[in-house]
ZAMARGU-4260 file (C-alpha; in steps of 0.2 Angstrom, whole numbers, plus 5000, padded with zeros to 4 digits):
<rodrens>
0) 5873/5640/5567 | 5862/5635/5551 | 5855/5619/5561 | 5854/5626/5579 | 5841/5642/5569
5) 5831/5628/5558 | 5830/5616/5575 | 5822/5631/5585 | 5810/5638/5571 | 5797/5622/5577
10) 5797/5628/5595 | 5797/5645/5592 | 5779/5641/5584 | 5775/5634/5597 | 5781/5648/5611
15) 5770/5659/5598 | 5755/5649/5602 | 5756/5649/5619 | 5759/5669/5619 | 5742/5667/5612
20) 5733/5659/5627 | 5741/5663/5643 | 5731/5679/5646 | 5715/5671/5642 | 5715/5659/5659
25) 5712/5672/5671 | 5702/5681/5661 | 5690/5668/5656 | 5687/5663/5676 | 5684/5682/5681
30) 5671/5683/5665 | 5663/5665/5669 | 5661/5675/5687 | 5653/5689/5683 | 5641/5683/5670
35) 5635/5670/5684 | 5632/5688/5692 | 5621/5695/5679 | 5613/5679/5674 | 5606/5680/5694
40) 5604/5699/5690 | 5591/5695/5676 | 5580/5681/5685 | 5578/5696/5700 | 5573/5708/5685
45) 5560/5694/5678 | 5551/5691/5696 | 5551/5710/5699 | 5543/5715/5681 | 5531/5698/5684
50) 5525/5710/5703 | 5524/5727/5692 | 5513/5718/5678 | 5501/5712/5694 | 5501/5728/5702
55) 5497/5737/5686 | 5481/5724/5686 | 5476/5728/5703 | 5476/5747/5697 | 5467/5744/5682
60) 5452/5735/5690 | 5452/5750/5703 | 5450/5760/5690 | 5435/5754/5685 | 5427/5757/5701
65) 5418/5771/5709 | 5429/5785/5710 | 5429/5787/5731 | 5441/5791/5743 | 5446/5771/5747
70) 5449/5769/5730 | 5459/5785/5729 | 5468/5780/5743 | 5472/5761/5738 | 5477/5768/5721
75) 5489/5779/5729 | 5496/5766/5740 | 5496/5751/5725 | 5505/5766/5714 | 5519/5765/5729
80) 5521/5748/5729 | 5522/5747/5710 | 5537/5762/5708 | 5544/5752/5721 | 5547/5738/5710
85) 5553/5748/5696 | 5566/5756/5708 | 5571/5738/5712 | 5571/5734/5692 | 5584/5749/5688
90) 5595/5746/5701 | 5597/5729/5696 | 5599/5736/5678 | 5613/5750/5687 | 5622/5733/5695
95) 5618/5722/5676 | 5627/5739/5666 | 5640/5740/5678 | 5644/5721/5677 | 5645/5722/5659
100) 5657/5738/5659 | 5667/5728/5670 | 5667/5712/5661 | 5673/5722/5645 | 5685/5731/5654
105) 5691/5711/5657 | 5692/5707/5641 | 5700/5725/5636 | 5715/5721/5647 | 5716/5702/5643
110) 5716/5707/5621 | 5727/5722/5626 | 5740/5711/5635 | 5738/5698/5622 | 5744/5711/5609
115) 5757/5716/5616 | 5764/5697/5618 | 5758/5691/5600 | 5767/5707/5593 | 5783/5702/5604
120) 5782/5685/5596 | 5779/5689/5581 | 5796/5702/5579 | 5808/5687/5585 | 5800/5677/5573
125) 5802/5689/5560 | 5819/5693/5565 | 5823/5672/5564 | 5818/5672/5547 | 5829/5686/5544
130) 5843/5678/5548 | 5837/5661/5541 | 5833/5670/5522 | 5853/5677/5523 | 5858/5659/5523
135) 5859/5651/5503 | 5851/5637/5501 | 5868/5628/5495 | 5874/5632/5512 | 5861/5625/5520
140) 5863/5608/5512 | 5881/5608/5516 | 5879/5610/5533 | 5865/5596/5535 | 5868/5576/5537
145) 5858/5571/5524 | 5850/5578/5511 | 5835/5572/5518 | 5837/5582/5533 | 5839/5598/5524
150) 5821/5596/5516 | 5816/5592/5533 | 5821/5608/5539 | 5817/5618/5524 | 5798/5610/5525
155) 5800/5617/5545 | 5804/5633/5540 | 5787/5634/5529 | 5778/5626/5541 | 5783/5642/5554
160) 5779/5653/5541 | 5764/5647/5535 | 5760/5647/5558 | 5767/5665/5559 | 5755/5670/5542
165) 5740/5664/5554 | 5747/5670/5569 | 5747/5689/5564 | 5730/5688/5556 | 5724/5684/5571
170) 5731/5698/5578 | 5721/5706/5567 | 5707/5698/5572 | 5707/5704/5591 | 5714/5722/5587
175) 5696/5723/5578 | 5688/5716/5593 | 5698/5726/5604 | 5691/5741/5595 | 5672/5733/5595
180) 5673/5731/5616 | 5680/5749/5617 | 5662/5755/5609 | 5654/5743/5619 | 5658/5751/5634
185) 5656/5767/5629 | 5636/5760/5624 | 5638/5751/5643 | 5640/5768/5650 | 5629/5778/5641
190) 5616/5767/5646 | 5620/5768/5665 | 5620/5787/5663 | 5601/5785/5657 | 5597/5771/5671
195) 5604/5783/5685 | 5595/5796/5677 | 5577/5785/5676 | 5581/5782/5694 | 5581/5798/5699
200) 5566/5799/5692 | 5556/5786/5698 | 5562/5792/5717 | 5554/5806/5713 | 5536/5800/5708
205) 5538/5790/5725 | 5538/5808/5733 | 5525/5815/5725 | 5514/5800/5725 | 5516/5800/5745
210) 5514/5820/5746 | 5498/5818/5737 | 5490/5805/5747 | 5498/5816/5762 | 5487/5831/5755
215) 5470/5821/5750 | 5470/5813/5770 | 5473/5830/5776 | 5463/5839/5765 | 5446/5828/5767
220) 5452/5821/5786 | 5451/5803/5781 | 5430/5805/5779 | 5422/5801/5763 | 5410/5813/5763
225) 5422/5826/5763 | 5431/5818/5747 | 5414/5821/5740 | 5410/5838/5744 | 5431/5841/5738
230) 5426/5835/5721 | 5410/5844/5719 | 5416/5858/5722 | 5431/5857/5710 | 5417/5852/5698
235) 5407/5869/5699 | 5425/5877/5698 | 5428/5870/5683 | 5410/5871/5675 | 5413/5891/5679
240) 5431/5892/5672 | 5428/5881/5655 | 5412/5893/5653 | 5423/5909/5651 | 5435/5899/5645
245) 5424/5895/5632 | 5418/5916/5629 | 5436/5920/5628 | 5442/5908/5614 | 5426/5912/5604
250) 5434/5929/5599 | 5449/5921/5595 | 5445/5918/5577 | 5458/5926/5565 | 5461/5916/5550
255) 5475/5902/5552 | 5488/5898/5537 | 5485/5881/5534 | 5505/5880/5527 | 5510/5885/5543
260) 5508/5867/5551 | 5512/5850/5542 | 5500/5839/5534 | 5494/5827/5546 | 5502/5811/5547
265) 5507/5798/5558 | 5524/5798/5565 | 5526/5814/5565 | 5525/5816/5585 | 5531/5803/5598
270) 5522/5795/5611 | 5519/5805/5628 | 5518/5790/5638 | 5530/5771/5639 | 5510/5763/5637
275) 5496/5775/5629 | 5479/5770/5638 | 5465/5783/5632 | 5453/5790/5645 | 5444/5801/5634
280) 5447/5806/5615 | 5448/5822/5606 | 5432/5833/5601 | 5415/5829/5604 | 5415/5814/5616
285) 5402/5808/5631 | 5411/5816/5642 | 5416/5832/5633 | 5398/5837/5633 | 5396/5836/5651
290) 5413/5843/5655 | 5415/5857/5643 | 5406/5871/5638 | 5411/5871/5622 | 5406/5853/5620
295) 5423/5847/5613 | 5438/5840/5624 | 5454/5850/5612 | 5465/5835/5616 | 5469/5817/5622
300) 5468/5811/5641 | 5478/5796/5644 | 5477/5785/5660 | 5493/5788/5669 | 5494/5784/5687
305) 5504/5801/5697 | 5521/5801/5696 | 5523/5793/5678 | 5538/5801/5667 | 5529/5810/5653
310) 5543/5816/5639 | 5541/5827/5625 | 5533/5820/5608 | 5546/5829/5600 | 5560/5842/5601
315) 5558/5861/5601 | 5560/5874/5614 | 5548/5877/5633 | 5538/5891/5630 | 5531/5891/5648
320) 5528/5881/5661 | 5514/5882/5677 | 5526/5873/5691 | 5518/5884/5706 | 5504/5892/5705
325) 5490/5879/5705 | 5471/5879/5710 | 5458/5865/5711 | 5446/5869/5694 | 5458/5878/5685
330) 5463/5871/5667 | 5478/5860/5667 | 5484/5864/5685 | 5504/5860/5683 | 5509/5860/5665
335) 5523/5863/5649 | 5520/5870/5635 | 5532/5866/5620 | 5535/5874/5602 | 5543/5864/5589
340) 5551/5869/5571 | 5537/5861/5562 | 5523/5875/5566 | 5515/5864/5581 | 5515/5867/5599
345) 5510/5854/5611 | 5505/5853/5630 | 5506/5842/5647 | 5494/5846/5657 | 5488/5840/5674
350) 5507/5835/5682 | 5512/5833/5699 | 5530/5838/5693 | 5538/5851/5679 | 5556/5849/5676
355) 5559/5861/5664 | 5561/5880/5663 | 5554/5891/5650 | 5567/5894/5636 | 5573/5877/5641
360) 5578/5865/5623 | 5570/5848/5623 | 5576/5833/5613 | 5560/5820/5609 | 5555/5809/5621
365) 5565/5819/5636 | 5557/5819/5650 | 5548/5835/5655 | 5537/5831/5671 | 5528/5820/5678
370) 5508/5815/5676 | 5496/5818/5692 | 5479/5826/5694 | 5482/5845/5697 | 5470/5858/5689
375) 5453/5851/5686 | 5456/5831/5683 | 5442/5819/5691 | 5459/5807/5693 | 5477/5804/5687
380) 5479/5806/5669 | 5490/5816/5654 | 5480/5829/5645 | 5491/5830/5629 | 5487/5842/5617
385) 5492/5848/5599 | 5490/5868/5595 | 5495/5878/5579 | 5507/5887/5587 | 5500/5904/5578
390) 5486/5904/5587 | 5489/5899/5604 | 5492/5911/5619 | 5494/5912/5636 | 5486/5923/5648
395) 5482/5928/5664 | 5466/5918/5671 | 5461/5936/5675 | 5459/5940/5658 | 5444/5927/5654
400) 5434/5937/5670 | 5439/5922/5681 | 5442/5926/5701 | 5444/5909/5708 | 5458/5908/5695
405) 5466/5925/5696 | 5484/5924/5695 | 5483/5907/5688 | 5492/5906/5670 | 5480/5900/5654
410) 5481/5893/5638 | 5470/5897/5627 | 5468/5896/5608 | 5457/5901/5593 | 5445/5885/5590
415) 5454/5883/5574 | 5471/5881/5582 | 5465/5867/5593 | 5472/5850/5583 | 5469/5830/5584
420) 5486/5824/5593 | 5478/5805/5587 | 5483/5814/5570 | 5501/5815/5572 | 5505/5802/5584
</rodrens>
């Protein structure tokens, strides 16, 4: 019985090796297919950004132009074109994560069923050596030919063990990599979730982008000199509105604790905005003095064509939000107004649309609406602004003595209150 064990103990090594590599054959075709798949997934995603990176040039270099109702037009319709892209971009990213989840889910099932055979191996191994150490080693050497055959088979058996020692540290080894592909697949699908969520979004700035170019063609009837007379208009509008504006936030002056706020730093606040372009800066700018009676422009304008996702710069709870009840001239037009922990408020002004709710909790860099150019704004852009939350307020317009902006909600401030986002960003 001795030399029948000790003649098996090689080829059980062996059978304990090949346990180890069956699985992987299937497995390794079905992997080499689907990264094929995503390898093609990732050139599509490279020429697509490559078309988004020219369109954002074409937008840029409109931009620069007068601003008319062609070049309104053609920045709406190049606007189109480029979310169109991005939609192509994050559904290739949708059919890259769910690849990946299923390429994990592969190996899963191929280290799961490798397991399961390296631990059956291993226990009839272990179960061979059992029997084999109940054996002396006298009997042993009876039992052989030779005494050279004895060592042969003694050398064997250490030999198998030595293999088996090997064999479960590698078991080992993929149990931890079975544990690492398990989080990665819970990463995987988190990141879908987020992708599924960015596209719903950027459908979304598709239809506002298309309802807005709807509204300015019916609005000024395709003629320019309509377009002109539109933006006059809202001009003289806003002149009137920033005036008493301007009257009503003069008697706002009770004193501010400077302790209420944190010491201005950078970091403190996130970016608005994926890419932070400024159109006009905070306090006394060129334009500020023409625009505002006050002479100072209380936050940052950023270039942001409509329907770009705009997220909080950090977390804290919606205070109120304008989602309805718009007017051309009329401060920010569509807006959220958030308060955070830290004694500052902020604000997103001039959106096409709001997402969130007042009393609504807001994690940094969620997305709470997206940019246009309601209210008074001479073109798409992000107002952002950064208050001392003690001494902001929001009223009715009709409290500044405004008509054409009665029913409208405002935020004002005392001038103190009125803070540098460039500050904290």
């Amino acid at each position: 019985m001795s030399r029948v064990l000790f003649v098996f103990l090689p080829s059980a090594s062996c059978l304990l090796l090949s346990l180890f590599l069956l699985p992987t054959i299937a497995y390794a075709q079905s992997a080499a297919e689907i990264q094929t798949q995503i390898e093609a997934n990732n050139k599509q995603i490279t020429t697509l950004q490559a078309e988004i990176v020219a369109f954002q040039k074409e937008l840029d270099a409109l931009g620069a132009k007068k601003n008319t109702l062609q070049s309104t037009i053609s920045s709406l319709t190049l606007s189109q074109k480029q979310l169109a892209s991005q939609i192509k971009v994050t559904e290739s990213k949708i059919t890259s994560a769910n690849l990946q989840i299923k390429q994990l889910s592969f190996s899963i099932d191929d280290k799961e069923a490798s397991i399961v055979a390296d631990q059956d191996a291993i226990s009839k191994s272990l179960r061979q050596i059992a029997e084999r150490e109940q054996m002396p080693l006298v009997a042993t050497l009876i039992s052989s030919n030779s005494l050279s055959e004895a060592w042969q088979l003694t050398d064997e058996a250490l030999q198998f063990n030595r293999a088996l020692k090997r064999d479960i540290s590698d078991l080992r080894v993929v149990r931890t990599e079975l544990a690492t592909n398990r989080d990665e697949v819970t990463a995987a699908k988190a990141k879908l979730v987020a992708l599924q969520r960015d596209l719903a979004i950027q459908k979304k700035s598709v239809e506002v982008s298309k309802a807005a170019q709807q509204k300015l063609l019916a609005d000024t009837k395709n003629q320019e000199s309509t377009y002109q007379k539109l933006v006059a208009q809202k001009r003289a509008e806003q002149a009137e509105f920033e005036a008493q504006l301007f009257e009503y936030e003069s008697q706002l002056r009770q004193a501010l604790d400077p302790s209420s706020i944190p010491l201005a730093r950078a970091g403190i606040l996130a970016p608005p905005l994926a890419q932070l372009s400024i159109t006009q800066n905070f306090g006394r700018t060129v334009d500020s003095v023409r625009l505002y009676k006050s002479g100072t422009h209380g936050g940052v304008d950023y270039r942001a064509r409509i329907g770009t996702p705009v997220k909080a710069a950090l977390s804290g709870i919606v205070v109120d939000t304008e989602s309805v009840r718009i007017k051309n001239g009329c401060q920010y037009g569509k807006w959220v107004l958030l308060k955070h922990a830290n004694g500052l408020s902020t604000i997103y002004g001039h959106l096409s649309f709001v997402y969130m709710r007042p009393g609504d909790t807001v994690a940094t860099g969620q997305v709470v609406g997206l940019s246009g150019d309601t209210g008074f704004a001479e073109g798409p852009h992000l107002h952002f602004g950064v208050y001392a939350t003690a001494g902001v307020r929001i009223v009715d317009a009709s409290a500044l003595g405004s008509v054409n902006c009665a029913g409208i909600k405002t935020v004002a401030a005392n001038p103190a209150a009125y803070l540098n986002p460039l500050s904290y960003l």
